[in-house]
N, C-alpha and C positions, 0 to 999 in steps of 0.2 A: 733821524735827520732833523736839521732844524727846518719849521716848515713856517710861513707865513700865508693864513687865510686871510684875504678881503672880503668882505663882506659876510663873515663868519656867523653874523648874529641874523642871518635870514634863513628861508626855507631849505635851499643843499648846501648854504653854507655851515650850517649848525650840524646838519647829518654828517656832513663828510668831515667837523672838525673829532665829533663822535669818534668816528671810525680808526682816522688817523692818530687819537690818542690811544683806543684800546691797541693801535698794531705795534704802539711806543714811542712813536713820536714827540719830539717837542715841538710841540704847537701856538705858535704866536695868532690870535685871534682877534683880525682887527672888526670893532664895531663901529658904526657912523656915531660922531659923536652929538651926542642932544643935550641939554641942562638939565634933561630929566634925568641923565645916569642910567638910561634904559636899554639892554643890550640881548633885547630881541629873545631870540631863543636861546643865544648862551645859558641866561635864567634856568633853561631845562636840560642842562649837561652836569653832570656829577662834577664838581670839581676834582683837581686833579695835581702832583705836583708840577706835573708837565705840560699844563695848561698857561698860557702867558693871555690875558687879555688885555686889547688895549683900546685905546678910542679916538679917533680921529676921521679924516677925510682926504680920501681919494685926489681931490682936487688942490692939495695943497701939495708941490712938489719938494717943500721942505722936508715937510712929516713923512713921505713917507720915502724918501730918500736914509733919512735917519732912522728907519723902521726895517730898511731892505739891510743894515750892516748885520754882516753875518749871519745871516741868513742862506742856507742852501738852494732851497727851495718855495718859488712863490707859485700857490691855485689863488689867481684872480678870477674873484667872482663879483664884487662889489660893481654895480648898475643899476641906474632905473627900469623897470621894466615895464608898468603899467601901458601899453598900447593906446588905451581911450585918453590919460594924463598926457602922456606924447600929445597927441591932438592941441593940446591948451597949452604946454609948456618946453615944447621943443626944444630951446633953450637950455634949462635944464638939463634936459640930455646929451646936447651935446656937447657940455661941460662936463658932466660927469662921465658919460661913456665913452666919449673920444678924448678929450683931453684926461681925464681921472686915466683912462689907460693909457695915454700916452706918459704921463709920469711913473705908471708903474714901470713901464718897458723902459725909461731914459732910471729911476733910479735903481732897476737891476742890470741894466749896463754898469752902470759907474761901479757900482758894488759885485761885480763878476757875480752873480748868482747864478748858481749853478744850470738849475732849469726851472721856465717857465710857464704854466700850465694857464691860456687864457680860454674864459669860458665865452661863445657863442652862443648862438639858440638858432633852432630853426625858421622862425622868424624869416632869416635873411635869404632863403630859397624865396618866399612870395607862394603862389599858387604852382600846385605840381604841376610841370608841364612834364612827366615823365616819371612814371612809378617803377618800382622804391626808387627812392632819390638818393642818389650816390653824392658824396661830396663835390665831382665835377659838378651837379646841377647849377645852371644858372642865377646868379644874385639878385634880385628884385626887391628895392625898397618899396615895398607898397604902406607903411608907416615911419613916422619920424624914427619911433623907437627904431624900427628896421635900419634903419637909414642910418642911426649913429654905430649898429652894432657892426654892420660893414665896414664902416669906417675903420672901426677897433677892432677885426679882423684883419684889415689890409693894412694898416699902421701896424700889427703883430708883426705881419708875414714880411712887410716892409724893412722892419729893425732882424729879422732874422737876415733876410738877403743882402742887407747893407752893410750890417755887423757881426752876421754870425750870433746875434743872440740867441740862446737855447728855447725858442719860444715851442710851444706845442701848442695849438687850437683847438679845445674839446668843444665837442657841438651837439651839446641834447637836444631832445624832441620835448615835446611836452610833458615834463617830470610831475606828479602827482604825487599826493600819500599825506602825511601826518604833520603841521606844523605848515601846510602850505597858507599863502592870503586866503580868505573866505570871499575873497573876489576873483579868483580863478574860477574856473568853469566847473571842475568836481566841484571842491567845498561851496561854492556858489548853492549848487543842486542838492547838496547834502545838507547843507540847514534851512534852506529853504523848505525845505520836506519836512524839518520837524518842525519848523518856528513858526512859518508863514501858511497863510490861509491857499495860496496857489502860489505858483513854480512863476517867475516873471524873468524870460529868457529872450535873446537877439537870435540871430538867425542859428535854425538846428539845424541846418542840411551839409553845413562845413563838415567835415572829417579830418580828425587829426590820430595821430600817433603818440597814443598816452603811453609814459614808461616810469614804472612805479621807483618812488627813491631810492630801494634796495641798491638796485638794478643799476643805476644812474650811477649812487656815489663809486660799486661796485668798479665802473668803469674809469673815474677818477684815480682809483687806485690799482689798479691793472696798467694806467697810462703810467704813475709813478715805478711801477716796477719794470716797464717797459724797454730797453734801448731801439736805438737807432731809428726814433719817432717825431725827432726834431726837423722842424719845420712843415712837421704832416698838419693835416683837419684831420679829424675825426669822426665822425657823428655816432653818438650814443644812442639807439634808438631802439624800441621794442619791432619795430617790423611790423608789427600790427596795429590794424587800424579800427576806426567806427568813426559813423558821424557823431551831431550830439545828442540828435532822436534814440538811437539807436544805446546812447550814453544813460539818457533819461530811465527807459525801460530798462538796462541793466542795475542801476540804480533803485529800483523802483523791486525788481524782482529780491535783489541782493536787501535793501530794505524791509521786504516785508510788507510793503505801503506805497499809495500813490497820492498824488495830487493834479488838481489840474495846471495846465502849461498853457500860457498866456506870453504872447509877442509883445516885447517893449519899444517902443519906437526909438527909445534914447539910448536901448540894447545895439542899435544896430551899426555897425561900423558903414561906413560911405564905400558906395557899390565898388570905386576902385579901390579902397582897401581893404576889402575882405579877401582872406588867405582862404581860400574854399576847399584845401585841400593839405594835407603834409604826411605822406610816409617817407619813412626812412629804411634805405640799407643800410642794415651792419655789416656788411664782408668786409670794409676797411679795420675793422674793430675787431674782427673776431681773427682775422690777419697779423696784424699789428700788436693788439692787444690781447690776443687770446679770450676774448670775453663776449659774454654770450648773454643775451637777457632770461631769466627765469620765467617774467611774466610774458610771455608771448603768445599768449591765444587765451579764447574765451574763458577756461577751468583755471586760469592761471589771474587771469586780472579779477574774475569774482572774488579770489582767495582777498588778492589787494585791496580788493574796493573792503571786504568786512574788515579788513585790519583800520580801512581809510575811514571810514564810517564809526566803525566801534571808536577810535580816536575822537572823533569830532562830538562823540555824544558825552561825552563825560563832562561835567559841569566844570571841573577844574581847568581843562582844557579849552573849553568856548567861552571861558570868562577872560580867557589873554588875547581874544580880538573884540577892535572897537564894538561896541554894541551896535552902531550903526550899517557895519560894512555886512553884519549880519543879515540885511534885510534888504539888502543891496538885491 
């Protein structure tokens, strides 16, 4: 099929454009356009005949109207996601998350494309008020970021009911593994360990639902072979949880090594917007999608983490994030 990824050249976008070329795909691969010609992690995909990459922005409803013609199928993943960045530039966000999605949904209306696969996060539950959290769970913006990403869930679900667009809602949990920012919370912990003299973290007693990128893109593509998944949510989720105490000394064991862990004050998100909590159910997924996470319990995420870890240690690899964000 003809496929078009947004936001291609990021952390699941670059995995899953991976995946989709080895199953045959032709793959249009859009990257945010910058003057540096810089297109993220595409840089680390084999090129391919079936690769198409292009460069633009989300926000222009021209480009990417002229981008959706014939095209089958759109996985929108292009967003800001940074949480603490939301804090300063709200704005931002919700141009690109709500509006950047609202022109994808209006230019694959006009271009009948076939189906449309928009990515969530779990983010937009808030704090569990009710373990595993099934897709009915309650919505809570407790950050800007949050706040746009609902928006561009219910603008989705909105052009499906108004229009009948083939929209589908995928909704990860907190996807991990190899090529993630070094400002997430793994890679955070994982160079910190080797670079810096001690671990400098925000609150560890939160708990979330880490699901390794295997796992993730896995479901992306169970959702493409799917039918009769239109207009559903989804949640992609391992089911398994830890806080990030408990993150640390997995780390720490799977390492080899430890360091000490020191509270940052500038770590910590504001008391009503800390998410203290996020499991997810899969029955909708494993229902629906027939798909199942591999990493789901402790012997299964150690394996990840030394894949997640071996990755971050090789010099060629920790030389393609800023030097700064290293030390973050």
């Amino acid at each position: 099929m003809r496929i078009l990824i947004t936001g291609a050249d990021g952390f699941i976008g670059s995995h899953l454009t991976e995946k989709l070329l080895s199953l045959g795909h032709h793959v249009t691969a859009l990257s945010y356009y910058n003057s540096f010609g810089f297109i993220g992690w595409l840089n680390d995909i084999k090129k391919k005949s079936n690769l198409k990459i292009i460069n633009g922005d989300i926000r222009d409803p021209q480009f990417i109207e002229m981008n959706t013609k014939n095209i089958d199928i759109v996985f929108h993943l292009a967003a800001l996601i940074s949480i603490p960045h939301s804090y300063q530039s709200y704005y931002s966000y919700i141009q690109t998350n709500i509006l950047g999605t609202t022109n994808v949904l209006t230019a694959c209306k006009k271009n009948n494309v076939k189906r449309i696969f928009v990515t969530s996060t779990s983010e937009v539950y808030g704090t569990a008020k009710k373990v595993p959290m099934s897709e009915e769970h309650h919505l809570s913006a407790q950050s800007p970021y949050a706040a746009t990403k609902i928006a561009a869930d219910q603008i989705a679900v909105s052009f499906y009911k108004s229009f009948n667009l083939p929209v589908t809602i995928i909704r990860p949990f907190n996807t991990f593994g190899p090529r993630q920012s070094t400002r997430a919370i793994i890679p955070t912990i994982i160079n910190q360990l080797f670079h810096n003299k001690q671990i400098r973290l925000g609150n560890i007693n939160t708990k979330r639902d880490f699901t390794f990128i295997t796992d993730t893109v896995e479901g992306y593509v169970r959702a493409l072979k799917s039918k009769k998944i239109t207009g559903e949510t989804i949640n992609i989720s391992s089911g398994f949880e830890m806080s990030i105490k408990q993150l640390l000394n997995e780390i720490f064991i799977v390492a080899g090594r430890s360091k000490k862990v020191v509270t940052e004050k500038k770590r910590i998100r504001p008391d009503n917007s800390e998410v203290t909590r996020l499991l997810g159910s899969n029955k909708k997924a494993l229902k629906l999608l027939k798909w199942k996470p591999v990493y789901n319990n402790m012997k299964q995420f150690r394996l990840a983490l030394e894949d997640t870890i071996s990755w971050y240690n090789k010099d060629e690899n920790l030389n393609k994030f800023n030097a700064s964000d290293l030390y973050e």
